[in-house]
N, CA, C and O atoms as a GROMACS GRO file, in nm:
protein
  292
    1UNK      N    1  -0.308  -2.379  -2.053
    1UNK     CA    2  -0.331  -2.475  -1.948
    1UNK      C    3  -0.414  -2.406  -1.839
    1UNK      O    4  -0.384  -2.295  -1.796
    2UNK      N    5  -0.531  -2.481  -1.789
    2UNK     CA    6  -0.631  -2.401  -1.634
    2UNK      C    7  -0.561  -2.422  -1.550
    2UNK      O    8  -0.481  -2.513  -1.532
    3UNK      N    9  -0.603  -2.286  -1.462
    3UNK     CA   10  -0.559  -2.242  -1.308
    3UNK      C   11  -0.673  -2.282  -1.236
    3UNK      O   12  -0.786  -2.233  -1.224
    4UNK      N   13  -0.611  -2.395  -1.185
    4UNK     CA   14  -0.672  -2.430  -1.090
    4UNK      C   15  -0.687  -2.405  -0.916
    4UNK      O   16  -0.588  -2.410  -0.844
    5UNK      N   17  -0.825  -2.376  -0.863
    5UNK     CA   18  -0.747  -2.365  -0.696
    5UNK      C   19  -0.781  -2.484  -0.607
    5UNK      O   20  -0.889  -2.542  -0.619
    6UNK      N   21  -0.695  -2.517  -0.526
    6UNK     CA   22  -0.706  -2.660  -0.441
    6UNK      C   23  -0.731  -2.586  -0.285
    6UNK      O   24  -0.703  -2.468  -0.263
    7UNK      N   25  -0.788  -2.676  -0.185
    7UNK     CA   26  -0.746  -2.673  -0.066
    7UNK      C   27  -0.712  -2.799  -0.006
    7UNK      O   28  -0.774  -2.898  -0.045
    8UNK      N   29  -0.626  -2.812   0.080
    8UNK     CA   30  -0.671  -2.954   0.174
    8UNK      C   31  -0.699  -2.903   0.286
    8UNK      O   32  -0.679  -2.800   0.351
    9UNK      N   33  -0.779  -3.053   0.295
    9UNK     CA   34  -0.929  -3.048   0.400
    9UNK      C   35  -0.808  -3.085   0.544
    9UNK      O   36  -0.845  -3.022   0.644
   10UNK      N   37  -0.696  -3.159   0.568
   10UNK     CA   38  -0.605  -3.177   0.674
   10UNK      C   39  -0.521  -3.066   0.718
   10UNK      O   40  -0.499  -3.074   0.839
   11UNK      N   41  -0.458  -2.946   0.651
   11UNK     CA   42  -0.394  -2.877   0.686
   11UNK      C   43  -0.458  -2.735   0.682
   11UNK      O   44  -0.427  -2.653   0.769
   12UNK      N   45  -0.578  -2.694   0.547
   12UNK     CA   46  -0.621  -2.606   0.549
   12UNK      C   47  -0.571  -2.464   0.439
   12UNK      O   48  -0.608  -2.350   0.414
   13UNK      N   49  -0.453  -2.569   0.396
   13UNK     CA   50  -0.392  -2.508   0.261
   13UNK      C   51  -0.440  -2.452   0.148
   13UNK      O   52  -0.482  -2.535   0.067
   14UNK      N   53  -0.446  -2.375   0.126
   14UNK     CA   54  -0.532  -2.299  -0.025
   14UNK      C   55  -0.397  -2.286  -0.102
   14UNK      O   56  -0.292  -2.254  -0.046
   15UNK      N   57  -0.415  -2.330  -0.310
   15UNK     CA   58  -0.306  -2.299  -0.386
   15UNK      C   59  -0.370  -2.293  -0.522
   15UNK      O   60  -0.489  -2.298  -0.553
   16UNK      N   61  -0.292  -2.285  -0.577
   16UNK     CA   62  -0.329  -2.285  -0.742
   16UNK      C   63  -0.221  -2.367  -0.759
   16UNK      O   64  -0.111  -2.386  -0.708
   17UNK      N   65  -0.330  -2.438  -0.902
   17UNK     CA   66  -0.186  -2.530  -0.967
   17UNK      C   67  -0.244  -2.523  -1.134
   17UNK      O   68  -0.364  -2.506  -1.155
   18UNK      N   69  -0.171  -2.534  -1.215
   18UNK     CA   70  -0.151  -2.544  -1.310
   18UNK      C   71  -0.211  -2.675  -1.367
   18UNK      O   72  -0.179  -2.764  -1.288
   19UNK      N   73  -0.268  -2.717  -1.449
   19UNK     CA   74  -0.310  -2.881  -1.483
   19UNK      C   75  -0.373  -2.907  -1.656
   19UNK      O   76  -0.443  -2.833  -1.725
   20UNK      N   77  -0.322  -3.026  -1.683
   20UNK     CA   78  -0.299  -2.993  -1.830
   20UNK      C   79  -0.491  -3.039  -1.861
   20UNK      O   80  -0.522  -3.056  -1.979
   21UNK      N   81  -0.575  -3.052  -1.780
   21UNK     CA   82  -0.723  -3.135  -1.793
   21UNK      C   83  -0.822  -3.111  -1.660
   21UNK      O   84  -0.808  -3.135  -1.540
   22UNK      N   85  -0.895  -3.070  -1.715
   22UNK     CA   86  -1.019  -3.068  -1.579
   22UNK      C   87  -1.008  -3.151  -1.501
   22UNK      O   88  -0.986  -3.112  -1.386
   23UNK      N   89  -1.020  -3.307  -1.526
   23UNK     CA   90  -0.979  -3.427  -1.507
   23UNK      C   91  -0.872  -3.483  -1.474
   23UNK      O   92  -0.869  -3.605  -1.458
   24UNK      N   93  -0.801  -3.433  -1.463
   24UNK     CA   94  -0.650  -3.427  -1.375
   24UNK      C   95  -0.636  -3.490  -1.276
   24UNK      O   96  -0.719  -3.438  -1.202
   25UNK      N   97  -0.574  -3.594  -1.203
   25UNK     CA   98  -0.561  -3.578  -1.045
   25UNK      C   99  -0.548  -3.433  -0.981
   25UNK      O  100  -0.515  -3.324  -1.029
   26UNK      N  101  -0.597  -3.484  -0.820
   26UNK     CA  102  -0.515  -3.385  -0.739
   26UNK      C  103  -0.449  -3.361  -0.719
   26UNK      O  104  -0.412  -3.443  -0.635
   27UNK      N  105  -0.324  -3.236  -0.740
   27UNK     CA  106  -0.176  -3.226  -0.666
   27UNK      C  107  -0.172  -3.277  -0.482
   27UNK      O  108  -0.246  -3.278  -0.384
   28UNK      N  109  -0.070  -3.304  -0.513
   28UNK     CA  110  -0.044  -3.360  -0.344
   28UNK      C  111  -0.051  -3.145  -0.288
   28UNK      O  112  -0.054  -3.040  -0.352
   29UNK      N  113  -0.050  -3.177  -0.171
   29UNK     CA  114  -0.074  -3.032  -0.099
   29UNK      C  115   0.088  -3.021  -0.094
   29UNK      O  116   0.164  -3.115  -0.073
   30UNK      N  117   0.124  -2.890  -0.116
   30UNK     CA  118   0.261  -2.855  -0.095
   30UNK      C  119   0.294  -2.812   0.016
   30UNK      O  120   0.410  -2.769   0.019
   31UNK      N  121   0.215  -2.805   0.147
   31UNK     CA  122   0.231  -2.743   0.255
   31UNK      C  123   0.235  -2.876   0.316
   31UNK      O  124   0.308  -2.859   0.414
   32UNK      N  125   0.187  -3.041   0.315
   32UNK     CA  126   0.176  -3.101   0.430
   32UNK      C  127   0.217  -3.246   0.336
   32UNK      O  128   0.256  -3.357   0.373
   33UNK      N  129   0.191  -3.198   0.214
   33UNK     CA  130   0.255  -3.317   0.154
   33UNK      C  131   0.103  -3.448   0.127
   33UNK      O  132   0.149  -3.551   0.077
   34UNK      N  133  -0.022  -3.456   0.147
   34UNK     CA  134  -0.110  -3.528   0.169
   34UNK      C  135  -0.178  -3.528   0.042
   34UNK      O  136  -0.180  -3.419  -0.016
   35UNK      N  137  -0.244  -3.639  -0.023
   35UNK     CA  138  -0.284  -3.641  -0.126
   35UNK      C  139  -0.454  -3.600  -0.121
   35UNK      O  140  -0.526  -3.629  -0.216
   36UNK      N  141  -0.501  -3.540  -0.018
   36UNK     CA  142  -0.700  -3.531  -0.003
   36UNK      C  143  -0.691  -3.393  -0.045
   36UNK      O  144  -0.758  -3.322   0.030
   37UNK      N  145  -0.634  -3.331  -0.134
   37UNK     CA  146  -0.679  -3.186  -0.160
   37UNK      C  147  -0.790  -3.159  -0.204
   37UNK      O  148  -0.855  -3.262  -0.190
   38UNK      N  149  -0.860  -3.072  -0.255
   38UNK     CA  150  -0.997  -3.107  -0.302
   38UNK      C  151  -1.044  -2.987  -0.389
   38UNK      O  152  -1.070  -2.881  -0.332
   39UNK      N  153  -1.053  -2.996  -0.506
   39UNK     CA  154  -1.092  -2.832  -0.618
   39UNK      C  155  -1.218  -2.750  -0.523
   39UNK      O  156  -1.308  -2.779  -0.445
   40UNK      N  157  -1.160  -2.634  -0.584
   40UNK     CA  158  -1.231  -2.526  -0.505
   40UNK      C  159  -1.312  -2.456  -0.671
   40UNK      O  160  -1.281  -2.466  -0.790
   41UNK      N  161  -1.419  -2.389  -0.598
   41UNK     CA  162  -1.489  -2.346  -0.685
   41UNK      C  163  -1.422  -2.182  -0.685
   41UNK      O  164  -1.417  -2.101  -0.592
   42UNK      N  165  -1.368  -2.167  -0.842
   42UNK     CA  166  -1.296  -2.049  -0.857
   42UNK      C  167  -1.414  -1.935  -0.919
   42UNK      O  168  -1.512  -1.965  -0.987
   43UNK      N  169  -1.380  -1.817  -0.881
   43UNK     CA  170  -1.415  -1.680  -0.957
   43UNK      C  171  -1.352  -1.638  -1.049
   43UNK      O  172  -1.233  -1.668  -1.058
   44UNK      N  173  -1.431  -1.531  -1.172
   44UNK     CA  174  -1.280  -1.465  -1.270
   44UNK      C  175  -1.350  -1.316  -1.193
   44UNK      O  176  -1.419  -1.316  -1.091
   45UNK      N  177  -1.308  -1.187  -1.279
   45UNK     CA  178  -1.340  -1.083  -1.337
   45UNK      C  179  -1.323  -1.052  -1.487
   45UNK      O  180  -1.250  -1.104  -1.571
   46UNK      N  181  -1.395  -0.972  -1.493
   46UNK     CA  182  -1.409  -0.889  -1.649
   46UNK      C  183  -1.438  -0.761  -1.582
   46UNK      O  184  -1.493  -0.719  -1.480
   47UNK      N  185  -1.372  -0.716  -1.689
   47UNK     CA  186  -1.372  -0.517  -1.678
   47UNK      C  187  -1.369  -0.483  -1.836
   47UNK      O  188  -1.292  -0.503  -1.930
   48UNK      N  189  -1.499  -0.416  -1.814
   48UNK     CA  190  -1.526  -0.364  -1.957
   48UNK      C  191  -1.453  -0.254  -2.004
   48UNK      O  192  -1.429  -0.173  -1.915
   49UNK      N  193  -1.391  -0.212  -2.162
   49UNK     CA  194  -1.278  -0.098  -2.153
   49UNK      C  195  -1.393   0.049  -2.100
   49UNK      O  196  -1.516   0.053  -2.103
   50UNK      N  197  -1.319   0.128  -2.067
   50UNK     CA  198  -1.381   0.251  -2.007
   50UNK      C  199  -1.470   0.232  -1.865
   50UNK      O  200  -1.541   0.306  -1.797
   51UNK      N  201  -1.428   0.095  -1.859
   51UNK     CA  202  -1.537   0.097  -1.672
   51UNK      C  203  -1.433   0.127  -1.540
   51UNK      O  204  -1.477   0.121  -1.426
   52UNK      N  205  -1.262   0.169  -1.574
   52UNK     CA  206  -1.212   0.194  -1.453
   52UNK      C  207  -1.179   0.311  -1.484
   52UNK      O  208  -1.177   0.337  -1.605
   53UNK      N  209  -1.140   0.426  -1.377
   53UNK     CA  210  -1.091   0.523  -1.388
   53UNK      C  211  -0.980   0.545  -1.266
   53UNK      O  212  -1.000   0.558  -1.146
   54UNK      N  213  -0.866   0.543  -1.336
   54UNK     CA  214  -0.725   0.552  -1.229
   54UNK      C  215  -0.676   0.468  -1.179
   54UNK      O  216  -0.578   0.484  -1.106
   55UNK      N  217  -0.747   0.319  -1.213
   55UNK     CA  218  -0.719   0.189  -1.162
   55UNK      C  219  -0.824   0.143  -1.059
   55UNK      O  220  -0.820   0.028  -1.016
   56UNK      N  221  -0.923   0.235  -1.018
   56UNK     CA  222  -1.049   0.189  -0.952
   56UNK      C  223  -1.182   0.186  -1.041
   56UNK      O  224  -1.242   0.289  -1.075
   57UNK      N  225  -1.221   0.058  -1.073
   57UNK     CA  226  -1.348   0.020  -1.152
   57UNK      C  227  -1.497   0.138  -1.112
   57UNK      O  228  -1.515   0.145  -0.990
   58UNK      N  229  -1.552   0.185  -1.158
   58UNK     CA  230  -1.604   0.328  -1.120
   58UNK      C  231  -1.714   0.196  -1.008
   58UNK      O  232  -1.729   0.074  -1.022
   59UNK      N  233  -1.765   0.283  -0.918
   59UNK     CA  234  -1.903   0.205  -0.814
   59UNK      C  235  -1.792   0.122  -0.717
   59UNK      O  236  -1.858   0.055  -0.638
   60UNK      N  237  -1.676   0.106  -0.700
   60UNK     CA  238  -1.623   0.009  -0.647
   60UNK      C  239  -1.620   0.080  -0.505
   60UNK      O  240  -1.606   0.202  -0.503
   61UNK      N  241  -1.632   0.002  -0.372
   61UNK     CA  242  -1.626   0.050  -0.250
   61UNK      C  243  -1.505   0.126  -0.206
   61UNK      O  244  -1.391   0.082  -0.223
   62UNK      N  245  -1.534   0.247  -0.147
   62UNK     CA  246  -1.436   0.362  -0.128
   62UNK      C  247  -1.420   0.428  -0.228
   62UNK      O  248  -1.306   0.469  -0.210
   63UNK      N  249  -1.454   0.469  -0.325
   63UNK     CA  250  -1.482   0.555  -0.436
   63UNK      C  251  -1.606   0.650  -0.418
   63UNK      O  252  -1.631   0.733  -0.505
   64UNK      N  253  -1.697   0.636  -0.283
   64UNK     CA  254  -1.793   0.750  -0.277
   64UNK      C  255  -1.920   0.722  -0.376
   64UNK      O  256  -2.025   0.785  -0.360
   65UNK      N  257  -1.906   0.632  -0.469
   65UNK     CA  258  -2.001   0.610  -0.591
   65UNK      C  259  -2.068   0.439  -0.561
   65UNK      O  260  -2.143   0.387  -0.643
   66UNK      N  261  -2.030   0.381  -0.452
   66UNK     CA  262  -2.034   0.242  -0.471
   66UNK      C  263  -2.179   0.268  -0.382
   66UNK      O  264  -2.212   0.367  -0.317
   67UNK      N  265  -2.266   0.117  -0.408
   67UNK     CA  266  -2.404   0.124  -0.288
   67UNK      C  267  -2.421   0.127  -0.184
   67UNK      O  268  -2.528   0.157  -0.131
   68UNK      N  269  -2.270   0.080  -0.102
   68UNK     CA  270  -2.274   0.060   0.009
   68UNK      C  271  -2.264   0.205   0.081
   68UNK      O  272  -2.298   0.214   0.200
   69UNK      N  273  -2.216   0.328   0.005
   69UNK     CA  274  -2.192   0.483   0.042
   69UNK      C  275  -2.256   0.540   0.014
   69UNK      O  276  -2.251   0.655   0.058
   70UNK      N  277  -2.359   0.503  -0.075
   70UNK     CA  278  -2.442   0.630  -0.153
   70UNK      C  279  -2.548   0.660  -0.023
   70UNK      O  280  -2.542   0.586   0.075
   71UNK      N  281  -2.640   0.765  -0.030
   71UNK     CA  282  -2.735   0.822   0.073
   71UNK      C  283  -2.867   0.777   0.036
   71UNK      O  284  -2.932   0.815  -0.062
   72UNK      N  285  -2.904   0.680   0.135
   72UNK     CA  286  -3.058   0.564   0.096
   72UNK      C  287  -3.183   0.652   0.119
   72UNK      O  288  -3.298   0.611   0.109
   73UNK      N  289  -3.134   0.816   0.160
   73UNK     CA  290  -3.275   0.850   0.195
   73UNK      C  291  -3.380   0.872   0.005
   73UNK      O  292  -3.500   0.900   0.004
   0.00000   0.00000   0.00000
């Protein structure tokens, strides 16, 4: 079943819900109870085997290796 993420546009609530169809209604918001929630455009990841080391994906920020640290001269 997709994980879906909602917000409503009245309270400002962000959630995931579970739904058996793309096409689904909207869950009512569980924070205010209102039926205008509205799908959010979700992200995944992928991690290729051998791209983390120690639990940090190698280049990732604060690892010393990422672009934002390296030396631009």
């Amino acid at each position: 079943m997709p994980l879906y993420e909602y917000r409503c546009p009245a309270c400002r609530h962000a959630w995931d819900a579970l739904q058996d169809r793309w096409d689904s209604p909207a869950p009512v918001c569980p924070a205010c109870g209102k039926s205008q929630a509205q799908r959010q455009f979700s992200t995944f990841a992928v991690v290729a085997p051998g791209a983390a080391t120690e639990g940090t994906p190698n280049g990732a920020c604060g690892t010393g290796s990422c672009a934002c640290r390296r030396d631009q001269s």
